[in-house]
C-alpha positions in Angstrom: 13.7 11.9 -11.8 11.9 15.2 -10.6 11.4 15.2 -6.7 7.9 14.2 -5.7 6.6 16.9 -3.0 3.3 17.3 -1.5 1.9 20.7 -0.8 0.6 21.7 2.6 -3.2 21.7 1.5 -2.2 17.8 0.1 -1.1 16.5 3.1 -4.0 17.7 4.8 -6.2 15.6 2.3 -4.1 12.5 2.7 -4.7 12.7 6.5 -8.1 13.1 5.5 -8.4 10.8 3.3 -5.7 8.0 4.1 -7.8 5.4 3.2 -8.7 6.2 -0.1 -5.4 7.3 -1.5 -3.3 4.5 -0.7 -6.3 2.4 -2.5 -6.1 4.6 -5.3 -1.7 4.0 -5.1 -2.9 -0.1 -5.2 -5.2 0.3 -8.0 -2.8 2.5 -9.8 0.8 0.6 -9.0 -0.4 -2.2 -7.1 -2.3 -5.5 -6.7 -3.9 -7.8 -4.5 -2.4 -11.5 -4.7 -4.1 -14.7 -3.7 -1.0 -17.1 -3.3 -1.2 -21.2 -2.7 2.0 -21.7 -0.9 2.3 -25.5 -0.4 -1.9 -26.0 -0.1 -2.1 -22.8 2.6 -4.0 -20.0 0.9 -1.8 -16.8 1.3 -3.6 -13.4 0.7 -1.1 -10.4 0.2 -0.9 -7.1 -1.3 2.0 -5.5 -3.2 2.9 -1.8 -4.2 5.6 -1.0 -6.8 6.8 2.0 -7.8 10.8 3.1 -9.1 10.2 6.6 -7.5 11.9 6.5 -3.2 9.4 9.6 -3.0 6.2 7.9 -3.7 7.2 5.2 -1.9 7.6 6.9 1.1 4.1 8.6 0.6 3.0 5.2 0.7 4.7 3.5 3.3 3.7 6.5 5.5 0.5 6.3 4.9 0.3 2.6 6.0 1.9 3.5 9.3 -0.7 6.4 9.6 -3.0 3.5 10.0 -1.0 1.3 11.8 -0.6 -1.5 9.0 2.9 -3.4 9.0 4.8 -3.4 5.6 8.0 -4.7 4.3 10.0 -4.5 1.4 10.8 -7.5 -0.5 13.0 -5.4 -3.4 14.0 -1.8 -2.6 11.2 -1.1 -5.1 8.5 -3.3 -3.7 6.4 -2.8 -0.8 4.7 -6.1 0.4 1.5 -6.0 3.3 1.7 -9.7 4.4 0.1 -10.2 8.4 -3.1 -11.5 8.2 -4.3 -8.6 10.6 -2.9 -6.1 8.3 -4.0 -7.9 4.8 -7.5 -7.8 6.8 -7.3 -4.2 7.4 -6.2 -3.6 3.8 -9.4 -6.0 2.5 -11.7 -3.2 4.3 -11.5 -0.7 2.2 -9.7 -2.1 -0.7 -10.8 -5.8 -1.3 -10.2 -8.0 -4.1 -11.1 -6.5 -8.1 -14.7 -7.1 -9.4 
């Protein structure tokens, strides 16, 4: 319920960093879905999370690098282009 607000030095980081923390916001609220939609293999990632704040934090941090999102639920955040699940696969990538 508490507002979620990053710090100067944070944001900094992030911009730094971009990358890595929205992998660690997948591996922490996310996943990485392999779909068969009517015999076509469908690779997509999804982010959920109840809080607006951190969903911002992530959906900014996917324009920062220039990857379309959209939101399926007003909870949800859904990478579906195959450009952008690409992007996503080179630093993320499927769990070991």
């Amino acid at each position: 319920m508490r507002p979620i607000r990053l710090e100067p030095w944070q944001v900094v980081l992030i911009k730094e960093a971009t990358e890595d923390f929205i992998r660690g916001l997948i591996e922490s609220d996310g996943c990485r879905v392999v779909a068969n939609d009517r015999g076509v293999r469908s690779v997509r990632y999804h982010f959920s999370n109840r809080s607006d704040d951190i969903r911002g934090l992530f959906c900014a941090a996917l324009d920062e690098l220039g990857i379309p999102w959209t939101r399926p639920r007003w909870f949800e955040i859904a990478v579906y282009r195959k450009a952008a699940v690409a992007r996503l696969d080179e630093f993320i990538g499927p769990k070991a």
